[in-house]
C-alpha positions in Angstrom: 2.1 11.8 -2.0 4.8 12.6 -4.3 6.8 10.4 -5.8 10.2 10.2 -7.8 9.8 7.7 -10.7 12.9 5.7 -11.7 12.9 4.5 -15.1 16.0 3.8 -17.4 13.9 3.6 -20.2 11.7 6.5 -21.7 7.9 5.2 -20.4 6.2 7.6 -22.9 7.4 7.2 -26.0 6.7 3.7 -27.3 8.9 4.0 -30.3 11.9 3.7 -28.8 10.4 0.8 -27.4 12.6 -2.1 -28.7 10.5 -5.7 -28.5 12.6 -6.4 -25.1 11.7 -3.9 -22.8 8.3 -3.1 -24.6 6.4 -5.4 -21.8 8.7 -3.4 -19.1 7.9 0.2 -20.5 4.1 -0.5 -20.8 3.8 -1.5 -17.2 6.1 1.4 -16.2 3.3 4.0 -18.5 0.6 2.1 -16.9 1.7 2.5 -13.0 2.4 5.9 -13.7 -0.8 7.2 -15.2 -3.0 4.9 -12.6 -0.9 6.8 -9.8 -1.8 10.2 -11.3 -5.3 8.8 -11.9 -4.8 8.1 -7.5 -3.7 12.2 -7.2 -0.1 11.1 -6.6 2.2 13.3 -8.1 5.5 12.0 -10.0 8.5 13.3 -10.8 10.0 11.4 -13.5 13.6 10.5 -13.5 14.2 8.7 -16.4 14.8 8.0 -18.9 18.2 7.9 -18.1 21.8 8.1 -20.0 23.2 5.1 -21.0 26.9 6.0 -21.0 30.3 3.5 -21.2 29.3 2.3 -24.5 32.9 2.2 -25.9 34.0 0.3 -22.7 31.4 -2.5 -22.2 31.5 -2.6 -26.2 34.8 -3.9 -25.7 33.7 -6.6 -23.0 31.0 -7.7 -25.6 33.5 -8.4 -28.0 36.0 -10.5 -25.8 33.6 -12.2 -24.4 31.4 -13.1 -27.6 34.6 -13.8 -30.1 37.0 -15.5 -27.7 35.1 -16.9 -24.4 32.0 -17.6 -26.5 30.0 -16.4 -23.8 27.0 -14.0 -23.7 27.9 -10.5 -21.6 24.9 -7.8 -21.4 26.4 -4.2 -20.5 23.2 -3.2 -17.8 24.7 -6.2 -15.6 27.7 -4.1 -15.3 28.6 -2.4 -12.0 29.9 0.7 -13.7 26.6 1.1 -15.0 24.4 0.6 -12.6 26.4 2.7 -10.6 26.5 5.6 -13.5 22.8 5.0 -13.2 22.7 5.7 -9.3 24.7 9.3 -10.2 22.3 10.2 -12.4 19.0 9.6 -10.2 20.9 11.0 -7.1 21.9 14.7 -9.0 17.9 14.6 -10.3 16.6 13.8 -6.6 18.8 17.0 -4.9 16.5 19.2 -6.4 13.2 17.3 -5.7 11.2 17.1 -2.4 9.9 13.4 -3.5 8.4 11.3 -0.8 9.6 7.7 -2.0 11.7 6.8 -5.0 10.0 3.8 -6.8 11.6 1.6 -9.3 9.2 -0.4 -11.9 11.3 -2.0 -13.8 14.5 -3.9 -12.5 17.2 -3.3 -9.7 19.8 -1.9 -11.7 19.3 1.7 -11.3 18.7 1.2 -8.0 21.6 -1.1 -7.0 24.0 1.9 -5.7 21.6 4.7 -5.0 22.0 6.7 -2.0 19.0 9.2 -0.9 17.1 10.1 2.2 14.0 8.8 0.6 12.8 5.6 1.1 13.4 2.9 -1.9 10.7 0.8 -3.5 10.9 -1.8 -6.3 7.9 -3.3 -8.1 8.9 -6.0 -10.9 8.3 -9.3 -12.0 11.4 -11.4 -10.8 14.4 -11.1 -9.4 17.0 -11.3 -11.5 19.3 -14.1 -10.5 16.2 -16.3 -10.9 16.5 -15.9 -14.8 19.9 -17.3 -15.0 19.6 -20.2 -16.8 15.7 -20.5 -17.1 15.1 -17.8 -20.0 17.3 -18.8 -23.1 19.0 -15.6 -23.4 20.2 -16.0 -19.8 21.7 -19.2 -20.2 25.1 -18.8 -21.5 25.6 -15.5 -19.1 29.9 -15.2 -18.5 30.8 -15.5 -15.2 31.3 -12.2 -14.5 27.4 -11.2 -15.3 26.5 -13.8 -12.7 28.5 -12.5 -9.7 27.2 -9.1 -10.6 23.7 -10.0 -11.0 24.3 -11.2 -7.7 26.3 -8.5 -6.3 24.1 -5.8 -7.5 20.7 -7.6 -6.2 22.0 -7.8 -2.6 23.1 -4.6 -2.4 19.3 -3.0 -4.2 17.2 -5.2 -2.3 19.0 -4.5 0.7 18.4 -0.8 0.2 14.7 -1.2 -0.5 12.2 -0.4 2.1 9.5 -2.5 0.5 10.1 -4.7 -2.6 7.2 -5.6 -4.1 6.8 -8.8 -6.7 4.3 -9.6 -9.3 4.1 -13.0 -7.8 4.4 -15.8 -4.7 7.1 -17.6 -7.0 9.2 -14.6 -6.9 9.0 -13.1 -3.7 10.3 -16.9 -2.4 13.3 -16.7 -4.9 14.1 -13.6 -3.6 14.0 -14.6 0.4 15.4 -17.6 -0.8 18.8 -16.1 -2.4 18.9 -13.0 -0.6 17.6 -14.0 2.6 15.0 -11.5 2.1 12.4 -10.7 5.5 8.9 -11.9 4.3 7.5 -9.0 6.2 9.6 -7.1 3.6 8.2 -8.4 0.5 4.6 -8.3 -1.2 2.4 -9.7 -3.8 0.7 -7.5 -6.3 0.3 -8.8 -9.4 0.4 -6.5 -12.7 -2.4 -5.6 -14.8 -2.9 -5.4 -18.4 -1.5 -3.5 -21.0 -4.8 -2.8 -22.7 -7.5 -0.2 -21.6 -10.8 -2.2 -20.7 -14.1 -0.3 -20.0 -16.1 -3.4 -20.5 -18.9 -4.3 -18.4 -20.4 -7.5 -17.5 -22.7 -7.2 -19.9 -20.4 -6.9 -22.6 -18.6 -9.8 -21.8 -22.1 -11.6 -21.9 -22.2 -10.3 -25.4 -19.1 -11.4 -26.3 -19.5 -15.0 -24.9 -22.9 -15.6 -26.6 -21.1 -14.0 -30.1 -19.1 -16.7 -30.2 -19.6 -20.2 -32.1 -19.6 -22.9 -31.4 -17.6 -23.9 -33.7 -14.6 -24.0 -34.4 -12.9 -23.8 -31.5 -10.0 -20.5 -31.2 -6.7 -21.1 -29.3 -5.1 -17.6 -29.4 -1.7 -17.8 -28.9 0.7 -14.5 -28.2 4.3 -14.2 -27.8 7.5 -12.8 -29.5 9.5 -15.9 -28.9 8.1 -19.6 -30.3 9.9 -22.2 -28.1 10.4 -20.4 -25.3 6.2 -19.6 -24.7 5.4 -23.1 -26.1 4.8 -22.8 -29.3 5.5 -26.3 -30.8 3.3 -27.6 -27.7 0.3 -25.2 -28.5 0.7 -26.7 -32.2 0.5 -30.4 -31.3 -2.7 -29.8 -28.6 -4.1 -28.0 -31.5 -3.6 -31.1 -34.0 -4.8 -33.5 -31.8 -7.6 -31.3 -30.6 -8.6 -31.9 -34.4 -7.4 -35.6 -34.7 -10.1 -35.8 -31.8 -12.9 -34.8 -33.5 -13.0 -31.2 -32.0 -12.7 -28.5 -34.9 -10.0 -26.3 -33.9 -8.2 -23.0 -35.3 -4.8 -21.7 -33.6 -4.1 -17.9 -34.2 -0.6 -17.2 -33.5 0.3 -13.8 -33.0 4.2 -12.2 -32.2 6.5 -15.2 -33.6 6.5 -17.0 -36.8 5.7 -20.4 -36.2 8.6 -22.9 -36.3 7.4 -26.4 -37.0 8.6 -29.0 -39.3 5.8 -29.2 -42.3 3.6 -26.4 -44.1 1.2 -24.2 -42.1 -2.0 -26.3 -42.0 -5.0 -24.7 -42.7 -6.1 -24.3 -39.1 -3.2 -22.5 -38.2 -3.5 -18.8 -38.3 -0.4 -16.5 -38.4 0.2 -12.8 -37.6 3.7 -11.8 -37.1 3.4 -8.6 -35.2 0.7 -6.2 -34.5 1.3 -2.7 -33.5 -0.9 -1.8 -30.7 -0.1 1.8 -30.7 -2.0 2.0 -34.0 -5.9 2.0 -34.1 -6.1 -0.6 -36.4 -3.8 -2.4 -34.6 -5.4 -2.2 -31.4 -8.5 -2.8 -33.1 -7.6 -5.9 -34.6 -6.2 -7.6 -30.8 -9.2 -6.7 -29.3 -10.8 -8.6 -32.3 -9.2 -11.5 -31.6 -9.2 -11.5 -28.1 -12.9 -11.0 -28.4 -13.2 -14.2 -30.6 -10.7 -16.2 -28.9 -12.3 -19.4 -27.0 -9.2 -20.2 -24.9 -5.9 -18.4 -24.6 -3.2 -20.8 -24.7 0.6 -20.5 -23.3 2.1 -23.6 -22.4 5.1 -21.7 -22.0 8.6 -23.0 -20.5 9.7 -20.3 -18.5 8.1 -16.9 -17.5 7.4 -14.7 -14.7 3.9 -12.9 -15.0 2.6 -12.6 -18.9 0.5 -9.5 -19.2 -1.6 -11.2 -21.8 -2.7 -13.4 -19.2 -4.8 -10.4 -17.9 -5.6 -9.5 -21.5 -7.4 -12.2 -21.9 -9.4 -12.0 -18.4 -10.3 -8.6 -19.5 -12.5 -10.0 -22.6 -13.4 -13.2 -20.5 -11.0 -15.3 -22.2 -9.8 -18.4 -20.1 -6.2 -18.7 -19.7 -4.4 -22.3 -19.9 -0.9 -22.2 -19.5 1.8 -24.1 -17.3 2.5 -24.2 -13.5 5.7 -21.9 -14.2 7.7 -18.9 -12.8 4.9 -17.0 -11.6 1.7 -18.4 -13.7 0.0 -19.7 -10.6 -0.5 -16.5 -9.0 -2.4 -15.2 -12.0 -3.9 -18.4 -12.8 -6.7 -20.4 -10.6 -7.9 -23.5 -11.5 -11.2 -23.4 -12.7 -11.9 -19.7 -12.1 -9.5 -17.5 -15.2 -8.6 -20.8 -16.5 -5.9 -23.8 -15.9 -1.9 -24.4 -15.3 -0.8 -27.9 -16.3 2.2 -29.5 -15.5 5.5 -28.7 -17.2 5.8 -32.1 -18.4 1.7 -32.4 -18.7 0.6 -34.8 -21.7 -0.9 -33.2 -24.6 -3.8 -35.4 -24.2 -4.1 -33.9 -20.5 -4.8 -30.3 -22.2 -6.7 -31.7 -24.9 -9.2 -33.5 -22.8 -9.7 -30.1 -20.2 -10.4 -28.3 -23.6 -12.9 -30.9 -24.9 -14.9 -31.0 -22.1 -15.1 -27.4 -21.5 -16.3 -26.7 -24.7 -18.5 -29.9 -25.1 -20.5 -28.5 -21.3 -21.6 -24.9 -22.8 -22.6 -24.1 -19.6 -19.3 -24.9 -17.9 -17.7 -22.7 -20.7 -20.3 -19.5 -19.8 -19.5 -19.8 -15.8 -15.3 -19.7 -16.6 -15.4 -17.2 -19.0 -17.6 -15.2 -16.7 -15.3 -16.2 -13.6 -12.3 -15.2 -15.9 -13.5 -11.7 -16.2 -14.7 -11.9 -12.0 -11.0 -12.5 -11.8 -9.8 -9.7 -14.3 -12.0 -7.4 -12.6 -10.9 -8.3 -9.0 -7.0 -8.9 -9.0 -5.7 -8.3 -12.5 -6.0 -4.7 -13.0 -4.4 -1.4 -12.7 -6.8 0.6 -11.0 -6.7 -3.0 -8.0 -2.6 -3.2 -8.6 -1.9 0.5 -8.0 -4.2 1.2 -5.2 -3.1 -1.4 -3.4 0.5 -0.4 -4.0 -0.4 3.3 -3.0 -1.8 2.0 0.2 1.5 -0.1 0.7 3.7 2.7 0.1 1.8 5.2 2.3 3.1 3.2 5.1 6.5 4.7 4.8 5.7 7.9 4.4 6.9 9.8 7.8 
């Protein structure tokens, strides 16, 4: 199988990695080295130009200055259509199979080509507007595009594949989509993980007892939950259960000095030994990951965490209950759930040590079994061998 890789973004070479495609590009470098690792070939077509800067830098300013409006250039036709060019003049001189997309439908929104077109990504766009914060004072004009341009990609696509249930029902939803079109395959993580079973027995019977770790990850504070990972972690200690909260990505925004039990790391580079080094350390010592976040899709760290038998709680959001289940990687509450509802799971998981063992084990089970690359890709591969002629 060969395969034409479309990627706007340069998958292999993390320092142009800005912090909001750095989730995007890793999963792109991951797919791409686990297809390899399946003797696929790939021609890679990206990264590709990003042209029209003078023009959509002109939008930008009319609409930010006088309509007070926020207007992002990739949602513009001319570009995605500039992008289509530029993948179509690479493809005449490649005998690819497929052509498969892993990041967004932008590329992909015009392009013409005799090969078959697959998407693998998180959400679909439209499903954003107004649930992530910086897609909720989009100008008019982005939304019809969004729109526009995500009829006419998914239309084009052969097989569209989503990272989880909640997305591929937005997209039949809005697009009136054929389920037979659509599947699931969730994402793995953006770590390397050669641990075996034993290991993670190591690593739970490491830990103490006391205090209890939340870790908590995430470049932005309100939007994964941060003020609500705070508060369980205050009462947690109001309670009587000696907590610590490590915060890792964002600087904490709450209304009084740190308190000792709060722990605060504002970024770690993971392309760095030491900085790989030091997540795996606290994943390793972590008790509980926690993300009561707002609004997401399908958190990589989610997977992290499985991968060092760390449970996952987190809320019954965009696409968390795909990766999470109940009593097996961890729990989803509510996205009004009390703070005492959290507190109370957490307290009696760790007060039952037994309990604890059988869902950090399970949360590993689960890493092992679903969120992986090696599971993700091959069963990708397998779904894209189907349109092969």
């Amino acid at each position: 199988m060969k395969i034409a890789y479309v990627t706007v973004n340069d998958i292999y070479n993390q320092n142009s990695w800005s912090k909001d495609v750095q989730g995007v590009c890793a999963a792109g470098y991951h797919i791409s080295k686990h297809l390899i690792d399946e003797s696929v070939e790939i021609d890679y077509l990206g990264p590709l130009s990003k042209n029209f800067t003078a023009f959509t830098k002109l939008k930008w300013t009319f609409y930010h200055y006088i309509s007070k409006k926020d207007y992002y250039r990739w949602a513009e036709p001319l570009i995605a259509k500039d992008y289509a060019h530029q993948v179509q003049r690479k493809l005449k001189n490649l005998n690819s199979h497929i052509v498969l997309c892993p990041e967004n439908i932008v590329p992909i929104a015009y392009l013409d080509c005799k090969q078959p077109i697959v998407i693998w990504t998180d959400a679909t766009l439209s499903s954003l507007i107004n649930f992530y914060r910086h897609m909720d004072n989009l100008c008019q004009e982005n939304i019809r595009n969004i729109h526009l341009m995500e009829a006419e990609a998914l239309n084009r696509c052969k097989l569209i594949i989503y990272t989880s249930d909640w997305a591929a029902k937005q997209a039949m939803k809005t697009y009136n989509i054929a389920a037979n079109k659509i599947k699931v395959v969730p994402y793995g993580a953006n770590l390397v993980c050669n641990r075996t079973l034993e290991d993670i027995h190591n690593i739970i019977k490491s830990k103490p007892q006391r205090p209890c770790k939340l870790l908590f990850m995430g470049v932005d504070w309100i939007r994964k939950g941060g003020n609500l990972a705070f508060e369980i972690t205050k009462q947690l200690n109001d309670m009587g259960l000696n907590t610590e909260l490590t915060i890792v990505g964002c600087k904490p925004k709450i209304n009084e000095p740190l308190p000792q039990f709060v722990k605060y790391i504002e970024f770690i580079d993971k392309s760095k030994k030491t900085g790989l080094e030091k997540i795996n350390q606290l994943f390793a010592e972590a008790h509980f990951l926690i993300l009561p976040t707002i609004a997401d899709c399908t958190p990589h760290v989610v997977a992290e965490a499985n991968s060092f038998g760390v449970p996952a709680i987190s809320t019954n959001v965009g696409g968390l209950a795909t990766l999470i289940h109940d009593d097996l990687n961890g729990k989803i509450f509510p996205l009004d759930g009390s703070i005492s509802a959290y507190c109370n799971y957490i307290i009696t998981m760790m007060s039952n040590h037994d309990d604890y063992d059988q869902l950090a084990f399970s949360s590993f089970n689960e890493y092992q079994n679903r969120l992986n690359w090696n599971v993700a890709v091959q069963k990708t591969k397998k779904l894209i061998n189907n349109f092969i002629v």
